[in-house]
Biopython code that builds the backbone (N, CA, C, O; Angstrom):
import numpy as np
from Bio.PDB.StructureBuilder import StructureBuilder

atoms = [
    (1, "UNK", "N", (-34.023, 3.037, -42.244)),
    (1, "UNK", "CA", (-34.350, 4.191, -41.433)),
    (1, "UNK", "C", (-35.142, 5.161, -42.302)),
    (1, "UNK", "O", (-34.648, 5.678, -43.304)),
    (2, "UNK", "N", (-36.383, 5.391, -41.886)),
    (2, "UNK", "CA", (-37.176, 6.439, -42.394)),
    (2, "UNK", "C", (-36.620, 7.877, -42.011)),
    (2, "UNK", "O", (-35.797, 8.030, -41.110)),
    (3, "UNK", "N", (-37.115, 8.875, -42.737)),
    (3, "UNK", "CA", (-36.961, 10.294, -42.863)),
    (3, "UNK", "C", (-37.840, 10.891, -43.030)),
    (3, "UNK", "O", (-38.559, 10.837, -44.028)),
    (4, "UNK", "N", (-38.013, 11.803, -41.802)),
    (4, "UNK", "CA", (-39.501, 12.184, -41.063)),
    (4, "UNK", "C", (-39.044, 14.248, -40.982)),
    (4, "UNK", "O", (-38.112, 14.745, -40.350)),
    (5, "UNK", "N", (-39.683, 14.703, -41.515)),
    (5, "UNK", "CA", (-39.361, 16.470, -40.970)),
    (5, "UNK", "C", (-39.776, 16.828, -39.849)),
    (5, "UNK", "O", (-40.882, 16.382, -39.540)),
    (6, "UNK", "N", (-39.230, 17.533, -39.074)),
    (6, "UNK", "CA", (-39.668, 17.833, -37.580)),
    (6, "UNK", "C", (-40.654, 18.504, -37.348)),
    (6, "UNK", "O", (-40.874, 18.675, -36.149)),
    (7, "UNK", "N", (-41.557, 19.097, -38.259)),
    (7, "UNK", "CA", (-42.474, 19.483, -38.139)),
    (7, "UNK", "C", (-43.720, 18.602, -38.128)),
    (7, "UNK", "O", (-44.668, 18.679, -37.346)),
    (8, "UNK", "N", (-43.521, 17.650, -39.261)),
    (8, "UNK", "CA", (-44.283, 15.951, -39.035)),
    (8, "UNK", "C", (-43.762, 15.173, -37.882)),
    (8, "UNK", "O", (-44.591, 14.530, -37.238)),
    (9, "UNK", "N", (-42.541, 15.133, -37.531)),
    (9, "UNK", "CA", (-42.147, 14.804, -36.104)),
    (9, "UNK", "C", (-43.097, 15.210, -34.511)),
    (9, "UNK", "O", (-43.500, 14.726, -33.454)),
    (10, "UNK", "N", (-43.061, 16.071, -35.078)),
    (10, "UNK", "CA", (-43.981, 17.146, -33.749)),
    (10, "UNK", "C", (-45.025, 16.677, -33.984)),
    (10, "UNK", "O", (-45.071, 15.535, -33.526)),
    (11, "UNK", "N", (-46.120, 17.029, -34.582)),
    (11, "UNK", "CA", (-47.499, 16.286, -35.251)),
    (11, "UNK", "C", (-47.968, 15.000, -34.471)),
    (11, "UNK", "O", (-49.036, 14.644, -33.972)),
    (12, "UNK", "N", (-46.571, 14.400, -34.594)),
    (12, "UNK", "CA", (-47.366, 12.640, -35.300)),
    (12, "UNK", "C", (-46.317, 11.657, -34.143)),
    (12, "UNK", "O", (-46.120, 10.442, -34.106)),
    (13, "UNK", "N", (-45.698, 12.966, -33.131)),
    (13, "UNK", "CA", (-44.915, 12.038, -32.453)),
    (13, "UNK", "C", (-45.458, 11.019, -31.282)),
    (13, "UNK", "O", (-44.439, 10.635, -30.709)),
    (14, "UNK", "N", (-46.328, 10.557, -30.818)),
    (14, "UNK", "CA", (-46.780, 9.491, -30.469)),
    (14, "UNK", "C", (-47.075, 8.499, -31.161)),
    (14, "UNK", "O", (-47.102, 7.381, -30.645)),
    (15, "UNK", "N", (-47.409, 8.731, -32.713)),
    (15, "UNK", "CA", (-47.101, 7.324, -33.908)),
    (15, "UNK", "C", (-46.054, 6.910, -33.843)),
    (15, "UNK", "O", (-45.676, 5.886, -33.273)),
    (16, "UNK", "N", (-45.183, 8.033, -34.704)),
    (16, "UNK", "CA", (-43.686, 7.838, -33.891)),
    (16, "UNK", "C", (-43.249, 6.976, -33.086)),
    (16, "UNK", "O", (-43.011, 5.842, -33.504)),
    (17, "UNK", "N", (-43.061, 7.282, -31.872)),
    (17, "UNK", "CA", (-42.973, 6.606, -30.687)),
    (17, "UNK", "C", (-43.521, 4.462, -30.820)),
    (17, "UNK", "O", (-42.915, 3.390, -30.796)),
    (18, "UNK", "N", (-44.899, 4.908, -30.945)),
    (18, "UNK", "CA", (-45.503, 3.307, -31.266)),
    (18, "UNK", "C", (-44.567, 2.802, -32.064)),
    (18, "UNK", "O", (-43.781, 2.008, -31.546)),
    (19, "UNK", "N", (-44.357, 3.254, -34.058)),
    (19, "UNK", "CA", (-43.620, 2.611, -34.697)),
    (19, "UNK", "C", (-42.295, 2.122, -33.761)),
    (19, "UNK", "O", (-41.937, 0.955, -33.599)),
    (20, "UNK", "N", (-41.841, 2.999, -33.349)),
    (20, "UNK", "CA", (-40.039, 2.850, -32.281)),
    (20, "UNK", "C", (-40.233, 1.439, -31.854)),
    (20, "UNK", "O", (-39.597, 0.471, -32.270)),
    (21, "UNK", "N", (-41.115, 1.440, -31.038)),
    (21, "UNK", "CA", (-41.554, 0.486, -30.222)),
    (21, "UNK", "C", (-41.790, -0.979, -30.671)),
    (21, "UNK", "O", (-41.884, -2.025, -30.029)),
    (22, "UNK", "N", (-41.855, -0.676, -32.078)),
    (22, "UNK", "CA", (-42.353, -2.239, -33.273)),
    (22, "UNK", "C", (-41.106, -1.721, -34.140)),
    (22, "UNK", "O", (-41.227, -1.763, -35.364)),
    (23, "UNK", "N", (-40.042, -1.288, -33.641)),
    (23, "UNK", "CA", (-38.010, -1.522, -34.053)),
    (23, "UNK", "C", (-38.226, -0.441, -35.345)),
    (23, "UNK", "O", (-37.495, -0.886, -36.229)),
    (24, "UNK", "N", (-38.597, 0.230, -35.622)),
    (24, "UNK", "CA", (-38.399, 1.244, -36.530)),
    (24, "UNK", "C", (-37.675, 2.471, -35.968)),
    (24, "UNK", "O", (-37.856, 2.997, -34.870)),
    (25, "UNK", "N", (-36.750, 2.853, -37.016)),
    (25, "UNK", "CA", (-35.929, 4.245, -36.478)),
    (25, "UNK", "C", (-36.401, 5.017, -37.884)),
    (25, "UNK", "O", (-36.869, 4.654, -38.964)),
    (26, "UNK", "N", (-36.008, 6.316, -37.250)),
    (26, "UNK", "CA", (-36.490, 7.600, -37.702)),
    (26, "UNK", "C", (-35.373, 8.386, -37.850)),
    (26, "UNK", "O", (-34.622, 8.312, -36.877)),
    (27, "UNK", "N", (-34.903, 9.312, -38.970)),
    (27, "UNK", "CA", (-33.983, 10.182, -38.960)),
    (27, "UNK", "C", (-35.000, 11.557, -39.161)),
    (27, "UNK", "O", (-35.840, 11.715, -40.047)),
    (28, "UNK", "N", (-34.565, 12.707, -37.800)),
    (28, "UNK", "CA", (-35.395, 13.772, -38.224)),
    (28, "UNK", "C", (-34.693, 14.968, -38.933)),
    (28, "UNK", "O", (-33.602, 15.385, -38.543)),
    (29, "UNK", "N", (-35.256, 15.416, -39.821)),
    (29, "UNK", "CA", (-34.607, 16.775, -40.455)),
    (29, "UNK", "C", (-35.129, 18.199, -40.074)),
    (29, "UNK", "O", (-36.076, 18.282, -39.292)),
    (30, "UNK", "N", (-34.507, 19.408, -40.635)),
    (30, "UNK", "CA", (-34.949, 20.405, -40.440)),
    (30, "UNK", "C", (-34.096, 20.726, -41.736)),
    (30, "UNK", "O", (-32.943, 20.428, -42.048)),
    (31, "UNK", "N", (-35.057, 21.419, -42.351)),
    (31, "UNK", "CA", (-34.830, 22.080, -43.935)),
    (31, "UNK", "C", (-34.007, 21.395, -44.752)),
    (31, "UNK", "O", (-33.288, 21.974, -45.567)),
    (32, "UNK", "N", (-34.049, 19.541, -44.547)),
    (32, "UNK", "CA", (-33.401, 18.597, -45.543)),
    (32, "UNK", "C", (-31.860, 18.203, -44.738)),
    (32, "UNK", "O", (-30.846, 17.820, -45.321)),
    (33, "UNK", "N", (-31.981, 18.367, -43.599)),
    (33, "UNK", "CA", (-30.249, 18.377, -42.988)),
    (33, "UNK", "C", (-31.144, 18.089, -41.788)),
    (33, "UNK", "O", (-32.135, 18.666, -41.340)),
    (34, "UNK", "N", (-30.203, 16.588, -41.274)),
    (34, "UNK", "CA", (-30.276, 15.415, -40.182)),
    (34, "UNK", "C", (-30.373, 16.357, -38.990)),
    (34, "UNK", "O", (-29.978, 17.506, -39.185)),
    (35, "UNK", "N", (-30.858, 16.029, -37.733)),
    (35, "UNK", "CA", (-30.646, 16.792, -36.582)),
    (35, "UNK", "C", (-30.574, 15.554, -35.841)),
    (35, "UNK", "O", (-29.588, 15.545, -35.103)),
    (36, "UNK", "N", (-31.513, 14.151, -35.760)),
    (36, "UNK", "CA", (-31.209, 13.795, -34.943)),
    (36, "UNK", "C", (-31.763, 12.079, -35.484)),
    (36, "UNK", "O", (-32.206, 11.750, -36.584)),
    (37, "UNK", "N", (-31.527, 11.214, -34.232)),
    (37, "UNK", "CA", (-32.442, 10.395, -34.649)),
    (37, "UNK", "C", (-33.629, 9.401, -33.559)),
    (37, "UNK", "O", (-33.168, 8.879, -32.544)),
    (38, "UNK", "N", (-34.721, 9.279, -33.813)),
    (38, "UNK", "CA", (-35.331, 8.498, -32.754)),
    (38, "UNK", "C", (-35.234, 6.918, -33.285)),
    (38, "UNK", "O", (-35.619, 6.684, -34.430)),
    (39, "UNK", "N", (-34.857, 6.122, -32.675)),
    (39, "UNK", "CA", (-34.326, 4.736, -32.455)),
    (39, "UNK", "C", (-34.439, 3.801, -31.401)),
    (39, "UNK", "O", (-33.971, 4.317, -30.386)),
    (40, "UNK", "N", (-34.924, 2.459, -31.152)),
    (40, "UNK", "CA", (-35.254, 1.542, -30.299)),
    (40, "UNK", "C", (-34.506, 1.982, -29.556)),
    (40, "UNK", "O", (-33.573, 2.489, -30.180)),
    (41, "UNK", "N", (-34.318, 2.136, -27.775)),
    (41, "UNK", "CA", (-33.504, 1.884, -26.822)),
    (41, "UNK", "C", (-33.311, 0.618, -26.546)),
    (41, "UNK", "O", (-34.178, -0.234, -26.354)),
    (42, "UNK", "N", (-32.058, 0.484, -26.523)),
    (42, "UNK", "CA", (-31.333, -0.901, -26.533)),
    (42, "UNK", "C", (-30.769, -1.116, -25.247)),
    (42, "UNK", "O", (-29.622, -0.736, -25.013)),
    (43, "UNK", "N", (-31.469, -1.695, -24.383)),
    (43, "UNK", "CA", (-31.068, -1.421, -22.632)),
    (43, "UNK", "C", (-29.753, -2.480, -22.813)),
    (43, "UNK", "O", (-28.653, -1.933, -22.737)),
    (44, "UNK", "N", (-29.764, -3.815, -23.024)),
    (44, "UNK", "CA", (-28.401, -4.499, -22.545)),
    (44, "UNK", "C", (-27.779, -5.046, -24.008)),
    (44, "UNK", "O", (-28.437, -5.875, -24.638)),
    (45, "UNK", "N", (-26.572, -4.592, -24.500)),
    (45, "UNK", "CA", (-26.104, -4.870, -25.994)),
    (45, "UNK", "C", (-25.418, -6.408, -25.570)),
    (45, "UNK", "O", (-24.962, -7.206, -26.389)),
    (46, "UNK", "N", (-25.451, -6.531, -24.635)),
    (46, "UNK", "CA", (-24.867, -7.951, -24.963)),
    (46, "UNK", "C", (-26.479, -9.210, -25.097)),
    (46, "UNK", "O", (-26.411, -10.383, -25.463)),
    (47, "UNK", "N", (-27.562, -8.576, -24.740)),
    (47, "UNK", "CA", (-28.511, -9.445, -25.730)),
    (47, "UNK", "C", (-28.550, -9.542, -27.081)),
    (47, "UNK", "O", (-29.067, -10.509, -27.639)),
    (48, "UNK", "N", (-27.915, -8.376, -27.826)),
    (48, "UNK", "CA", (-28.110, -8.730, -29.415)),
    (48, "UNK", "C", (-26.762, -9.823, -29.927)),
    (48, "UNK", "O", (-25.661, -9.940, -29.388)),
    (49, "UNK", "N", (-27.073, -10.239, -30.635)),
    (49, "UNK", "CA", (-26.578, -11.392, -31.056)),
    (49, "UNK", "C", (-25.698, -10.985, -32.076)),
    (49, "UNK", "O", (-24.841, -11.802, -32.412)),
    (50, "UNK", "N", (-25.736, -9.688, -32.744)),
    (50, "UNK", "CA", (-24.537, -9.588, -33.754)),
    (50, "UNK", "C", (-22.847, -9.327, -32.948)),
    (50, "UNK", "O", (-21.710, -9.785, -33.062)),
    (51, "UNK", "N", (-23.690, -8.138, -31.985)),
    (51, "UNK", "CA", (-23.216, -8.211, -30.687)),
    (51, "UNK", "C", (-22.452, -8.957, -30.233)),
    (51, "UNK", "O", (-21.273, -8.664, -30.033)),
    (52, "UNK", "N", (-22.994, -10.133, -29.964)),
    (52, "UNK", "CA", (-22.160, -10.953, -29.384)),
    (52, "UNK", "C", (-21.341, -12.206, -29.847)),
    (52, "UNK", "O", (-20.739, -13.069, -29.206)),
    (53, "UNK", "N", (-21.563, -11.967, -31.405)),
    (53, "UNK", "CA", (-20.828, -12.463, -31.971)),
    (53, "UNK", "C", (-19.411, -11.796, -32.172)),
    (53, "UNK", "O", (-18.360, -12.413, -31.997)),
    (54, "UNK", "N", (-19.501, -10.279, -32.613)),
    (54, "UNK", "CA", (-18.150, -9.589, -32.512)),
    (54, "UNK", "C", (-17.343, -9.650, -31.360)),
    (54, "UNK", "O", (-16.113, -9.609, -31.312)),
    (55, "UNK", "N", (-18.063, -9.740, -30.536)),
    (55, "UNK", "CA", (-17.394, -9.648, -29.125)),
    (55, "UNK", "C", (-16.843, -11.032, -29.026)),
    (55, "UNK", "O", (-15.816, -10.962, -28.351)),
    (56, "UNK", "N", (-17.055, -12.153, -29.371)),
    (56, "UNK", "CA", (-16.523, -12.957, -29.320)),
    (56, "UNK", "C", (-14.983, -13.750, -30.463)),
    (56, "UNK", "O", (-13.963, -14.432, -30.362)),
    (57, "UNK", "N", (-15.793, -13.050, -31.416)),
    (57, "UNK", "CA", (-14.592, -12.935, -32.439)),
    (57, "UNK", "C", (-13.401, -12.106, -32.167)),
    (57, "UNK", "O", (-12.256, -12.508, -32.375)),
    (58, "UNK", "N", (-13.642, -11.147, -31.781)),
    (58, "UNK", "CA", (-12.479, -10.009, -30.495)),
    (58, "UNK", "C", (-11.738, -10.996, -29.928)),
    (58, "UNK", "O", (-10.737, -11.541, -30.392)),
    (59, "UNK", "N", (-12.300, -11.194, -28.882)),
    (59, "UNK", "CA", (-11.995, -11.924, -27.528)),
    (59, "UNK", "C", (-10.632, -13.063, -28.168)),
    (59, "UNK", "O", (-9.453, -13.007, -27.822)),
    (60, "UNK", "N", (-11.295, -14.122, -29.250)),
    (60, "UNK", "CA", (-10.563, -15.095, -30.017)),
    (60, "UNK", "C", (-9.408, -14.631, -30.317)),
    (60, "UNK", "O", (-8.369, -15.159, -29.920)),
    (61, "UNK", "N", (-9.465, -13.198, -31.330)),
    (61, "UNK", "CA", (-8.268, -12.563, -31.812)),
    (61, "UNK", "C", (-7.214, -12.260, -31.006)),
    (61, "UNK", "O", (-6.035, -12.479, -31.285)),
    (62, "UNK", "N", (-7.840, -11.500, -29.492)),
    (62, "UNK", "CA", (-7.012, -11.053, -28.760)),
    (62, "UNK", "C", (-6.244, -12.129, -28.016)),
    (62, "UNK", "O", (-5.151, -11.829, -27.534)),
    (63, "UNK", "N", (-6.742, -13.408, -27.878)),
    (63, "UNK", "CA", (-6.161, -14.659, -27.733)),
    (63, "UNK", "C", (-5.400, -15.267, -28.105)),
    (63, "UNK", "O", (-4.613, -15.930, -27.429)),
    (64, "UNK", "N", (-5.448, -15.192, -29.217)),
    (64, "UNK", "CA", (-4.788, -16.166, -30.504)),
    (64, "UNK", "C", (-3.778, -14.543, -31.064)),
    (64, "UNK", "O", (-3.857, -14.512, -32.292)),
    (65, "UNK", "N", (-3.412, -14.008, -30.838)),
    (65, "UNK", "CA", (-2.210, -13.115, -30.927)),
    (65, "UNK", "C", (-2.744, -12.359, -32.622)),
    (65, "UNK", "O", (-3.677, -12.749, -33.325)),
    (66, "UNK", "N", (-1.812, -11.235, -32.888)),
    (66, "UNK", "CA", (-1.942, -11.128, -34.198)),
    (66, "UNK", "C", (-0.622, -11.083, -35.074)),
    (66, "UNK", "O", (0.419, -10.660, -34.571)),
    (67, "UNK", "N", (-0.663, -11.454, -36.187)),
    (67, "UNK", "CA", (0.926, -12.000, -36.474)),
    (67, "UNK", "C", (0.919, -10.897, -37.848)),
    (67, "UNK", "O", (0.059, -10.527, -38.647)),
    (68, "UNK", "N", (2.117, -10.661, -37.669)),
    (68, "UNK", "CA", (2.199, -9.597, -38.610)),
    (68, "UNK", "C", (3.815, -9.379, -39.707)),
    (68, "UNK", "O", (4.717, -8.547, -39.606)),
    (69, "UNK", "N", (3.657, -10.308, -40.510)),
    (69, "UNK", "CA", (4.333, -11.124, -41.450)),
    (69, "UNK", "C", (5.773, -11.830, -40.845)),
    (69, "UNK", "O", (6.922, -11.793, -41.286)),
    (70, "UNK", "N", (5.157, -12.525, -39.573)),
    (70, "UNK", "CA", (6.014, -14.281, -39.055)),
    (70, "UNK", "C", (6.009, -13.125, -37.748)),
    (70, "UNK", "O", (5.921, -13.725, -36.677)),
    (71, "UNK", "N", (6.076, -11.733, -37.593)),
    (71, "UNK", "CA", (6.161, -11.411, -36.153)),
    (71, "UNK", "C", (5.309, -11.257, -35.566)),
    (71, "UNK", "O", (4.593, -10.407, -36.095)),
    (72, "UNK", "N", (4.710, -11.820, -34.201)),
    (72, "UNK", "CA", (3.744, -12.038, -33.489)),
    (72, "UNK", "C", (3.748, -11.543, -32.363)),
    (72, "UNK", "O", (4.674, -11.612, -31.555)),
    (73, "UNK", "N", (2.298, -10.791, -32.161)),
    (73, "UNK", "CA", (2.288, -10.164, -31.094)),
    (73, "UNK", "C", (0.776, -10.139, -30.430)),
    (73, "UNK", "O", (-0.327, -9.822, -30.877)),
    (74, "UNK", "N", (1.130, -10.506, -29.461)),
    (74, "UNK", "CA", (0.128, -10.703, -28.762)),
    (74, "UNK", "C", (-0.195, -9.197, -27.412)),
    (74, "UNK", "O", (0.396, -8.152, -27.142)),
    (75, "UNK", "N", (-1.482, -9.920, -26.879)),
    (75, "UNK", "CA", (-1.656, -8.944, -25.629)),
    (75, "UNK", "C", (-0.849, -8.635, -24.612)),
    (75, "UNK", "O", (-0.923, -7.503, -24.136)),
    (76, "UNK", "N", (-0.031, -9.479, -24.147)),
    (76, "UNK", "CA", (0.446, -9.562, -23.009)),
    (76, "UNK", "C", (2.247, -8.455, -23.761)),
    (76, "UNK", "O", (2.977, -7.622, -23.224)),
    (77, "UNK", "N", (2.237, -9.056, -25.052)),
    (77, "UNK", "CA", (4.123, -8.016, -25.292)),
    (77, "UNK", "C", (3.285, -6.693, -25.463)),
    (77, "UNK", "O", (3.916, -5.699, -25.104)),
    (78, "UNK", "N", (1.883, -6.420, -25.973)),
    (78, "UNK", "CA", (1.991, -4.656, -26.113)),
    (78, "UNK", "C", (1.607, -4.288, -24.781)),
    (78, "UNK", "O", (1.311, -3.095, -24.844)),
    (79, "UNK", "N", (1.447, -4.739, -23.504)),
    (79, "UNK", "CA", (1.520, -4.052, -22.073)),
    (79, "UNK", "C", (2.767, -4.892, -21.576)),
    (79, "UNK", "O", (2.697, -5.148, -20.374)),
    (80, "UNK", "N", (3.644, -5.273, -22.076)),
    (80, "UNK", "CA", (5.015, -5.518, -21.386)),
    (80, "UNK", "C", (4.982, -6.416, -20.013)),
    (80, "UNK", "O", (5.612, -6.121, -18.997)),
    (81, "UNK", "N", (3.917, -7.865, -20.200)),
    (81, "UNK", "CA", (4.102, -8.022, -19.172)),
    (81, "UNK", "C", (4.966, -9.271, -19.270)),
    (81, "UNK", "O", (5.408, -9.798, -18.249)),
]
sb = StructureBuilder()
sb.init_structure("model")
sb.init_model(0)
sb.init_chain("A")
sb.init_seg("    ")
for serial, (resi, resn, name, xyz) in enumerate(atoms, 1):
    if name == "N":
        sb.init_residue(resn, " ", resi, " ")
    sb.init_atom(name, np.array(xyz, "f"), 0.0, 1.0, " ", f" {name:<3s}", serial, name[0])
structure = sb.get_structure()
């Protein structure tokens, strides 16, 4: 992530924008302190693939219970069903 001052922000923000567009993010400052950041919009997170790897590693865990030295507990005993 680049670090851009908002005054070069203002300037140059349609470069800006293009870079965004070719996956570059931007952190903007004002007098050396973050305000914000411009970053790809990411319309559906279950297309990214790191994504959906965690989510699937989740899913496994929450399956396969979690055991917590020989006592095991799964989804279904912490909502009591």
């Amino acid at each position: 992530m680049r670090t851009v001052p908002l005054r070069i922000a203002n300037q140059k923000f349609s470069k800006l924008v293009q870079e965004v567009e070719n996956g570059q993010e931007f952190l903007i400052t004002r007098r050396g302190r973050p305000i914000a950041e411009l970053v790809p919009h990411r319309a559906d997170k279950t297309t990214d693939p790191n994504w959906n790897a965690a989510f699937r590693q989740m899913m496994t865990r929450l399956r396969e219970g979690a055991s917590l030295g020989g006592l095991r507990i799964d989804r279904d005993e912490i909502h009591e069903r």
